[in-house]
Every structure is written in C-alpha cells, then in structure tokens.
mmCIF file as gemmi writes it, N, C-alpha and C atoms, coordinates in Angstrom:
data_model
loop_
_atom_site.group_PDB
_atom_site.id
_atom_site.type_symbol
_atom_site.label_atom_id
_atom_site.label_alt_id
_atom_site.label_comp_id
_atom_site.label_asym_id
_atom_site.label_entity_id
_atom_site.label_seq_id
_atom_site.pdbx_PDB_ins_code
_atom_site.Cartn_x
_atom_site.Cartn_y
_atom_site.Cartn_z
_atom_site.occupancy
_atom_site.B_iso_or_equiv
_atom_site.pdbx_formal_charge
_atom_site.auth_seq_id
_atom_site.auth_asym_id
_atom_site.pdbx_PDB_model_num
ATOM 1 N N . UNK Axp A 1 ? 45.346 84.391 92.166 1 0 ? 1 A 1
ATOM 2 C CA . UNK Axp A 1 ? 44.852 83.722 93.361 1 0 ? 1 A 1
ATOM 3 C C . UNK Axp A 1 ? 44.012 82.522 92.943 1 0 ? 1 A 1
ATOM 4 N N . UNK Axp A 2 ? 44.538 81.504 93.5 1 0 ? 2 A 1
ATOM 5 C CA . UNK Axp A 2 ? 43.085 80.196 93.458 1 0 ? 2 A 1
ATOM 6 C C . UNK Axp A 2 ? 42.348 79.942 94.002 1 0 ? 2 A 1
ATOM 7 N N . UNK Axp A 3 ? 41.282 80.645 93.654 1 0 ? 3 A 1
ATOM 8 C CA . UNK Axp A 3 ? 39.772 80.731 94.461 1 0 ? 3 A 1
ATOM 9 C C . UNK Axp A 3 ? 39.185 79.574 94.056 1 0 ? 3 A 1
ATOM 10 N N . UNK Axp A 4 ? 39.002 78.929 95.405 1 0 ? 4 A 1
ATOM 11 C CA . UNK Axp A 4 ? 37.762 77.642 95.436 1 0 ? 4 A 1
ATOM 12 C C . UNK Axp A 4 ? 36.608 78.3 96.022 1 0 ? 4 A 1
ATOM 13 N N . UNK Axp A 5 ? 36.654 79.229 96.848 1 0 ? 5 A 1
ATOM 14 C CA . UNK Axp A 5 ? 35.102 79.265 97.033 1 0 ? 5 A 1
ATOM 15 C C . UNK Axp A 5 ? 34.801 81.134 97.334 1 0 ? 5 A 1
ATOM 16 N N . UNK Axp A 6 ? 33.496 81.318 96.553 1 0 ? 6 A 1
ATOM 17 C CA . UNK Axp A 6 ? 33.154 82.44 96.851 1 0 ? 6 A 1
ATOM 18 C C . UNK Axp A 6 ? 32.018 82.811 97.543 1 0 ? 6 A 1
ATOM 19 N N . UNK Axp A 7 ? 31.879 83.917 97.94 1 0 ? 7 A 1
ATOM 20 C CA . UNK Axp A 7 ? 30.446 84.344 99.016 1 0 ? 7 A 1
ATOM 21 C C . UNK Axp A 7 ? 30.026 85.862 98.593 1 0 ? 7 A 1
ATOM 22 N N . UNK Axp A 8 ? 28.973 86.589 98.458 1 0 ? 8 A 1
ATOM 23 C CA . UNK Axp A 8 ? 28.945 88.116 98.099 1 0 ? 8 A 1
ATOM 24 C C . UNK Axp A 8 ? 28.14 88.164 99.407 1 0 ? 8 A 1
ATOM 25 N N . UNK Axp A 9 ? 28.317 89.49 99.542 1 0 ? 9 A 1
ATOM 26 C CA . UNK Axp A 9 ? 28.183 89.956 101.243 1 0 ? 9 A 1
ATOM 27 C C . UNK Axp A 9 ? 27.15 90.489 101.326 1 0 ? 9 A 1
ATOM 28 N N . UNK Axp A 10 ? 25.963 89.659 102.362 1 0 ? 10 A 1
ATOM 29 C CA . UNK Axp A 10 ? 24.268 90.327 102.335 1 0 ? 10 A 1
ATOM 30 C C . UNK Axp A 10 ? 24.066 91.539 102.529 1 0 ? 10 A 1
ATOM 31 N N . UNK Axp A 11 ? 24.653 92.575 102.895 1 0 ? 11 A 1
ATOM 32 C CA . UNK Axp A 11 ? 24.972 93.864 102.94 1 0 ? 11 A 1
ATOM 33 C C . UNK Axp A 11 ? 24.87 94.835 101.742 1 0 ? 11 A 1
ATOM 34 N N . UNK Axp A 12 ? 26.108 94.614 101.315 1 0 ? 12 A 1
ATOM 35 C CA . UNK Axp A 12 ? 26.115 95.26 100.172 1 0 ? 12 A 1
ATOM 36 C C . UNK Axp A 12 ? 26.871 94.802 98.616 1 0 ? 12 A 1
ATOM 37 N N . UNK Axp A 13 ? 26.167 93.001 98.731 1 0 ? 13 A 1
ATOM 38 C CA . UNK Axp A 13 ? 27.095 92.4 97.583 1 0 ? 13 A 1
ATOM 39 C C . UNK Axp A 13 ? 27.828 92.488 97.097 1 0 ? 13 A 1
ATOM 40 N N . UNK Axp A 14 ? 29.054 92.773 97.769 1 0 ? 14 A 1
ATOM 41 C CA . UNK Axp A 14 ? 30.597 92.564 97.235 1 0 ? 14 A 1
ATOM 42 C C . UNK Axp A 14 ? 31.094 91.221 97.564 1 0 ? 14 A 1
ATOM 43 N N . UNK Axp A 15 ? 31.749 90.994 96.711 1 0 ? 15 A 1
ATOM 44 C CA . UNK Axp A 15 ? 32.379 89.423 96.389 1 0 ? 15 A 1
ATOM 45 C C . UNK Axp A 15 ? 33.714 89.059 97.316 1 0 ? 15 A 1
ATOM 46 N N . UNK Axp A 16 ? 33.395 88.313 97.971 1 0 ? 16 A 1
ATOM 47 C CA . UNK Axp A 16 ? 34.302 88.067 99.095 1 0 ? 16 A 1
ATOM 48 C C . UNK Axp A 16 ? 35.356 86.179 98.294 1 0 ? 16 A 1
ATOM 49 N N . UNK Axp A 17 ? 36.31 85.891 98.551 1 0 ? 17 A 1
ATOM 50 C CA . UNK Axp A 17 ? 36.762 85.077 97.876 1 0 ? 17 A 1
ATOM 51 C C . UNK Axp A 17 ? 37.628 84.15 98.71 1 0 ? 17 A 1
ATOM 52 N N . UNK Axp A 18 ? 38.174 83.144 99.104 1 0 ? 18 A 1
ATOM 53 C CA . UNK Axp A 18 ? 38.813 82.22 99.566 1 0 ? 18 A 1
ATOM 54 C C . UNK Axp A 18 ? 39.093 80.964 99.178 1 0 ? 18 A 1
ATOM 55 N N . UNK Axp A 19 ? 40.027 80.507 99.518 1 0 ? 19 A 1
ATOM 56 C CA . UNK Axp A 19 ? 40.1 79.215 98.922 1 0 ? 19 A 1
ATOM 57 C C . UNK Axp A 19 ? 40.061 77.781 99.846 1 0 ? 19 A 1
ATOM 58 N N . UNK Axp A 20 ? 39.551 77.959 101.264 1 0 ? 20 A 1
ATOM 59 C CA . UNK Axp A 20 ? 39.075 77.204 101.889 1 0 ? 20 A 1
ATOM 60 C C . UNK Axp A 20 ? 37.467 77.512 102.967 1 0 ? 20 A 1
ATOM 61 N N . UNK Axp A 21 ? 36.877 76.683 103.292 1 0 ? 21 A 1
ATOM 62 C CA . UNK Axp A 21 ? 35.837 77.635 104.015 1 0 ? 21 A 1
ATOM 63 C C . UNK Axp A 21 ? 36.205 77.907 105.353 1 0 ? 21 A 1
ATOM 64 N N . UNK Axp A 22 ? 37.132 77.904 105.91 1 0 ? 22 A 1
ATOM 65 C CA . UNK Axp A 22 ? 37.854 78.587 107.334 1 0 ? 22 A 1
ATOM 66 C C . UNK Axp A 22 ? 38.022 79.544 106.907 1 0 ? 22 A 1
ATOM 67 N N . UNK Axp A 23 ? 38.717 80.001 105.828 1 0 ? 23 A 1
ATOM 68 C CA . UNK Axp A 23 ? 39.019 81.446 105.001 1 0 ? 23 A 1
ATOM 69 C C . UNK Axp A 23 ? 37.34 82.176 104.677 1 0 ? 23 A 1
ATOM 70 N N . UNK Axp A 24 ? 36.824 81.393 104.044 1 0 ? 24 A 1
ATOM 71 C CA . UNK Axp A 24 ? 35.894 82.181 103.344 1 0 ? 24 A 1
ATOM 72 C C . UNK Axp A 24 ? 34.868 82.78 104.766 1 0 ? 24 A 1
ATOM 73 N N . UNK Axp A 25 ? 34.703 82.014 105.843 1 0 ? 25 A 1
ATOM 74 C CA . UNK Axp A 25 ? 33.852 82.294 106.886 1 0 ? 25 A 1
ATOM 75 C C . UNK Axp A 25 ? 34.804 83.391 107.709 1 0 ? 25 A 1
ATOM 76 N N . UNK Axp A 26 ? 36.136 83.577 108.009 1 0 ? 26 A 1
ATOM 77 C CA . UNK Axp A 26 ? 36.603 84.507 108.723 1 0 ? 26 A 1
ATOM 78 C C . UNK Axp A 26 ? 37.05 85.459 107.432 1 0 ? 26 A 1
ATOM 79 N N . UNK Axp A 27 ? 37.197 85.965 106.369 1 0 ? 27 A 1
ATOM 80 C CA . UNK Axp A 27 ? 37.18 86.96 105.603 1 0 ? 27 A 1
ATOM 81 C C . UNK Axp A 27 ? 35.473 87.663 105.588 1 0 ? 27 A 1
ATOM 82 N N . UNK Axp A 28 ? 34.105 86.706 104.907 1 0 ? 28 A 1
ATOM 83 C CA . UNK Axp A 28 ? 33.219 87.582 105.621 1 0 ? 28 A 1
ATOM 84 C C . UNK Axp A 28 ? 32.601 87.882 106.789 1 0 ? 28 A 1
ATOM 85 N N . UNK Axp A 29 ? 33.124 87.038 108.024 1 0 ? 29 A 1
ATOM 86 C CA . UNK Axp A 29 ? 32.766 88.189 109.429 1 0 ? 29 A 1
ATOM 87 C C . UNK Axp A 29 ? 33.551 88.63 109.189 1 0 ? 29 A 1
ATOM 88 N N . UNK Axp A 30 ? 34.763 89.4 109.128 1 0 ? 30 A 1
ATOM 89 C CA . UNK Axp A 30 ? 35.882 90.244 109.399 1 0 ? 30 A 1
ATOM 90 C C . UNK Axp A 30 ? 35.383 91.52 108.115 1 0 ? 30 A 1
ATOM 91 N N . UNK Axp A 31 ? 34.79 91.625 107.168 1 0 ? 31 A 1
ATOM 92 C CA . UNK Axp A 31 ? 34.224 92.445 106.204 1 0 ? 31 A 1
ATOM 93 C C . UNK Axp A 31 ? 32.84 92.634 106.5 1 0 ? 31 A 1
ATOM 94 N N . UNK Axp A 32 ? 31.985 92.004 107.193 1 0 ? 32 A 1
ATOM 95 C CA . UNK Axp A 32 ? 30.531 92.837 107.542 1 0 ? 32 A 1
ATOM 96 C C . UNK Axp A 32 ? 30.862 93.047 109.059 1 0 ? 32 A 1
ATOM 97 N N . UNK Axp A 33 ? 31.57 92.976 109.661 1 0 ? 33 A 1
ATOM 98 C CA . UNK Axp A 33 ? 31.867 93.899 111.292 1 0 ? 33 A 1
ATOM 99 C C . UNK Axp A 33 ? 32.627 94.955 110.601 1 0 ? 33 A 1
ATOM 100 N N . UNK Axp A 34 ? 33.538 94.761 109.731 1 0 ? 34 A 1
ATOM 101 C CA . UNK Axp A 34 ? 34.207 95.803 110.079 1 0 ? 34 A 1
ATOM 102 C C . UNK Axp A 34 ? 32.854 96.946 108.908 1 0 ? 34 A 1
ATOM 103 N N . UNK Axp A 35 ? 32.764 96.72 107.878 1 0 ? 35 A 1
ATOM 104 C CA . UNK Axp A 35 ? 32.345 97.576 107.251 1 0 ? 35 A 1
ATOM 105 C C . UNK Axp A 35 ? 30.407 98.573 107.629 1 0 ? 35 A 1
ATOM 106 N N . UNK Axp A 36 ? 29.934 97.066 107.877 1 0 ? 36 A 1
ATOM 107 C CA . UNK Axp A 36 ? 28.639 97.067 108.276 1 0 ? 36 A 1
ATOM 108 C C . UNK Axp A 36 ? 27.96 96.949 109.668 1 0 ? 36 A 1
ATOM 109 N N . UNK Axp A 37 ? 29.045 96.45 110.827 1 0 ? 37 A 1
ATOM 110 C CA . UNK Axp A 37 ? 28.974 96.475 111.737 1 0 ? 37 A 1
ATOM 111 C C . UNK Axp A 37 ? 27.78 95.504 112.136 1 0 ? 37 A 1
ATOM 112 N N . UNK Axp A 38 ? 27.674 94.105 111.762 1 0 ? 38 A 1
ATOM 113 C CA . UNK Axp A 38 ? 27.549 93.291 111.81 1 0 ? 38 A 1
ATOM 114 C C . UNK Axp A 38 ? 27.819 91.908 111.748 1 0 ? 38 A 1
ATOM 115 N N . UNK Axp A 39 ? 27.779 91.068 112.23 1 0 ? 39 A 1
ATOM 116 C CA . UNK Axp A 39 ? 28.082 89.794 112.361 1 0 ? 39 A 1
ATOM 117 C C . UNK Axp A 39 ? 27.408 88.608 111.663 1 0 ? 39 A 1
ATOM 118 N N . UNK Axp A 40 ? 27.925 88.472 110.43 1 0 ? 40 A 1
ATOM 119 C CA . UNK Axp A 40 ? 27.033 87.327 109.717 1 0 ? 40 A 1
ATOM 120 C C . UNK Axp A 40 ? 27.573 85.6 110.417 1 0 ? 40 A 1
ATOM 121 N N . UNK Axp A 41 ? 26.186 85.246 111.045 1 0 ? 41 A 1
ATOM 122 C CA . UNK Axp A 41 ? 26.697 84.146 111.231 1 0 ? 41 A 1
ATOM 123 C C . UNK Axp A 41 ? 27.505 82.71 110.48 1 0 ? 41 A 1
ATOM 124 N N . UNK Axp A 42 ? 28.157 82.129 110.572 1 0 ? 42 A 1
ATOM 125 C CA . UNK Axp A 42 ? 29.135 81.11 110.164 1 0 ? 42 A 1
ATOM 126 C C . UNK Axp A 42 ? 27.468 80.342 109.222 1 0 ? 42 A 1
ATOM 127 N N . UNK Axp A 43 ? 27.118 79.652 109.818 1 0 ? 43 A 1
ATOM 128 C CA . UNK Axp A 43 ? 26.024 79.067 108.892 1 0 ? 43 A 1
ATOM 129 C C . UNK Axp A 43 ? 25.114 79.872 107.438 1 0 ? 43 A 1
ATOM 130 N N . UNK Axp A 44 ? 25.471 80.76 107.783 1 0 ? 44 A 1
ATOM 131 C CA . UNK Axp A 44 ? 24.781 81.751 106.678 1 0 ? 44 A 1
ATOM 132 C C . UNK Axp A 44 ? 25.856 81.744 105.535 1 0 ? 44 A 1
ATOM 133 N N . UNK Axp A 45 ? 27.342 82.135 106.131 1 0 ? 45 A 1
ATOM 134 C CA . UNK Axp A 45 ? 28.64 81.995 105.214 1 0 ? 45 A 1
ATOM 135 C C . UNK Axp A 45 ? 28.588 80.567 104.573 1 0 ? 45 A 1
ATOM 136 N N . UNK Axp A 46 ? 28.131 79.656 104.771 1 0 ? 46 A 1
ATOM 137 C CA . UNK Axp A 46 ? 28.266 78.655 104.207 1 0 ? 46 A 1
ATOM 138 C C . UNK Axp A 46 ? 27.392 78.445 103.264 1 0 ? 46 A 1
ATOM 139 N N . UNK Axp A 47 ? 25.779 78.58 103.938 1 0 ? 47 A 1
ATOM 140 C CA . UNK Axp A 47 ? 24.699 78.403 102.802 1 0 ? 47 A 1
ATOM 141 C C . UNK Axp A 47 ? 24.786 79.085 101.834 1 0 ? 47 A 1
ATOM 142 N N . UNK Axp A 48 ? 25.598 80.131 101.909 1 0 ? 48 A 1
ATOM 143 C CA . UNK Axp A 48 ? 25.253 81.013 100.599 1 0 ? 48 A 1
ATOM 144 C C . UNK Axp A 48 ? 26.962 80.703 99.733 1 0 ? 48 A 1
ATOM 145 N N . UNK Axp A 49 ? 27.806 80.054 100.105 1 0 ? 49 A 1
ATOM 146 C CA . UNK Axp A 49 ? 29.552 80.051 99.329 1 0 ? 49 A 1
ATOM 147 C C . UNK Axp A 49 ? 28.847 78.709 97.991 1 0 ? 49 A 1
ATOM 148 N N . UNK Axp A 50 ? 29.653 79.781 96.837 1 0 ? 50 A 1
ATOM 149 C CA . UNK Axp A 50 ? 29.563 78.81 95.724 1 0 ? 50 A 1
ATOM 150 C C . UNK Axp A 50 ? 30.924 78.468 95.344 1 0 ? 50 A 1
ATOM 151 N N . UNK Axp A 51 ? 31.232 77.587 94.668 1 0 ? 51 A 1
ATOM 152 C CA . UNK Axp A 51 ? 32.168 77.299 93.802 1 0 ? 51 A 1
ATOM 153 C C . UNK Axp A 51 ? 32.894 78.781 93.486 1 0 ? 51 A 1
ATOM 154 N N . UNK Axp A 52 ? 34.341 78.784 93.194 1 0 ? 52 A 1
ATOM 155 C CA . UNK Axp A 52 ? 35.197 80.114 92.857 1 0 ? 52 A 1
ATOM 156 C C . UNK Axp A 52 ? 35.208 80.408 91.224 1 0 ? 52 A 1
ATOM 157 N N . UNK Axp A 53 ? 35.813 80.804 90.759 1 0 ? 53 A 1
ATOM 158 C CA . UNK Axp A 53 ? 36.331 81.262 89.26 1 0 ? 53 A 1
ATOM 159 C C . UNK Axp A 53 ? 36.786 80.33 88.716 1 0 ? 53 A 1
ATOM 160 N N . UNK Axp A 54 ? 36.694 79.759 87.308 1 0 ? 54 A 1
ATOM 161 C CA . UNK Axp A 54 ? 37.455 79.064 86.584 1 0 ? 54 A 1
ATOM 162 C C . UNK Axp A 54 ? 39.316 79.236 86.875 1 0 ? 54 A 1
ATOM 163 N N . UNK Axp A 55 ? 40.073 78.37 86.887 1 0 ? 55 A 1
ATOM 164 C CA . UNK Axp A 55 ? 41.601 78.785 87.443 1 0 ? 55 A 1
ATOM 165 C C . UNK Axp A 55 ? 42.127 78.715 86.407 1 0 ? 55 A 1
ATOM 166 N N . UNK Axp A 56 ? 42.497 79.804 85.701 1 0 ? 56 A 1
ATOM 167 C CA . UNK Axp A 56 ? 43.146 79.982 84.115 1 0 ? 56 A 1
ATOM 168 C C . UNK Axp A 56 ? 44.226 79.363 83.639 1 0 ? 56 A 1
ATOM 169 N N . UNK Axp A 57 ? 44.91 78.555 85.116 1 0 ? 57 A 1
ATOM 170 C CA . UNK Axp A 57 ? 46.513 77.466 84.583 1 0 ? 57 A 1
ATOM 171 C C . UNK Axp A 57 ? 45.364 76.075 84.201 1 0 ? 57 A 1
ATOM 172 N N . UNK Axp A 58 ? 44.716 75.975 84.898 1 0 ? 58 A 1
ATOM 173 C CA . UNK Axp A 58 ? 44.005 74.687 84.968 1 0 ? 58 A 1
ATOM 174 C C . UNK Axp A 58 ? 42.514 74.813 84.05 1 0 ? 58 A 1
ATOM 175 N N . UNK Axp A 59 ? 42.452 75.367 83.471 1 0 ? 59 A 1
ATOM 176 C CA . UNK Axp A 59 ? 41.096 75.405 82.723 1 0 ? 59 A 1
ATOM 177 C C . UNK Axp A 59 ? 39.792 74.75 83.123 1 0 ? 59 A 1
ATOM 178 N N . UNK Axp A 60 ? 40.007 74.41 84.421 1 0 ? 60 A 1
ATOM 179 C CA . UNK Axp A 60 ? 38.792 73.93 84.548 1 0 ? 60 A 1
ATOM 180 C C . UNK Axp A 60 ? 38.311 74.566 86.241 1 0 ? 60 A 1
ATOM 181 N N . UNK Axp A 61 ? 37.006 74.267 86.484 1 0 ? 61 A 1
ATOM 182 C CA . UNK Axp A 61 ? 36.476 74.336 87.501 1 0 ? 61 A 1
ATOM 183 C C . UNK Axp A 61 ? 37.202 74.259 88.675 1 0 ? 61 A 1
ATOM 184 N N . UNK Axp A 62 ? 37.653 75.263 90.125 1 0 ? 62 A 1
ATOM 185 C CA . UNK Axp A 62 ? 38.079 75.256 91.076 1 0 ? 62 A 1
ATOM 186 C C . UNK Axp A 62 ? 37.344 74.369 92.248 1 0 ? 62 A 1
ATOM 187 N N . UNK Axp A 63 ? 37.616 73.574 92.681 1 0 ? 63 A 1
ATOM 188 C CA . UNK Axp A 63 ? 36.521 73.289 94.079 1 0 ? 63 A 1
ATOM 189 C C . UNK Axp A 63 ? 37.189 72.32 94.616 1 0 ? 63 A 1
C-alpha cells in the first residue's frame, strides 16, 4: 500500500493509514465510532496526520 499519510487513534493508538486526507479523515471517524464510540472531529484528524512510511519501490519519503 502507498501510504502518504498517517494518524494513530486518540483512543487507543492504533495506526490508522491513507493515502489522501479524505481517506485518512473518513477511515478515523469510521474506527473511533465504530470501536470507541466516538466521533473524532475532522480538524483533530488533520492536526495530528503525519507524513506515511518510506515507499520501498521509491526509496524515498511518501507525501
């Protein structure tokens, strides 16, 4: 997978992953409602998304 951007979930820091931030903001609301039964707001998903994984075809930095 080519992850550009990641987020870990204020809950219970698991690493949530996407490769756009439309993705990365509807993968973690859709993982703290369903799991935690809460709603992390969209602005929070953002302040906290870093850069993804190095992309192992491309050796360099994803973003």
């Amino acid at each position: 997978m080519d992850v550009g951007l990641e987020v870990s979930c204020p809950m219970c820091g698991g690493l949530i992953e996407a490769t756009d931030k439309d993705e990365l903001i509807r993968l973690s609301q859709l993982h703290t409602i369903d799991a935690h039964r809460y709603h992390v707001p969209t602005e929070h998903v953002l302040a906290a998304m870093t850069p993804g994984d190095i992309d192992p075809d491309e050796g360099e930095d994803v973003q």
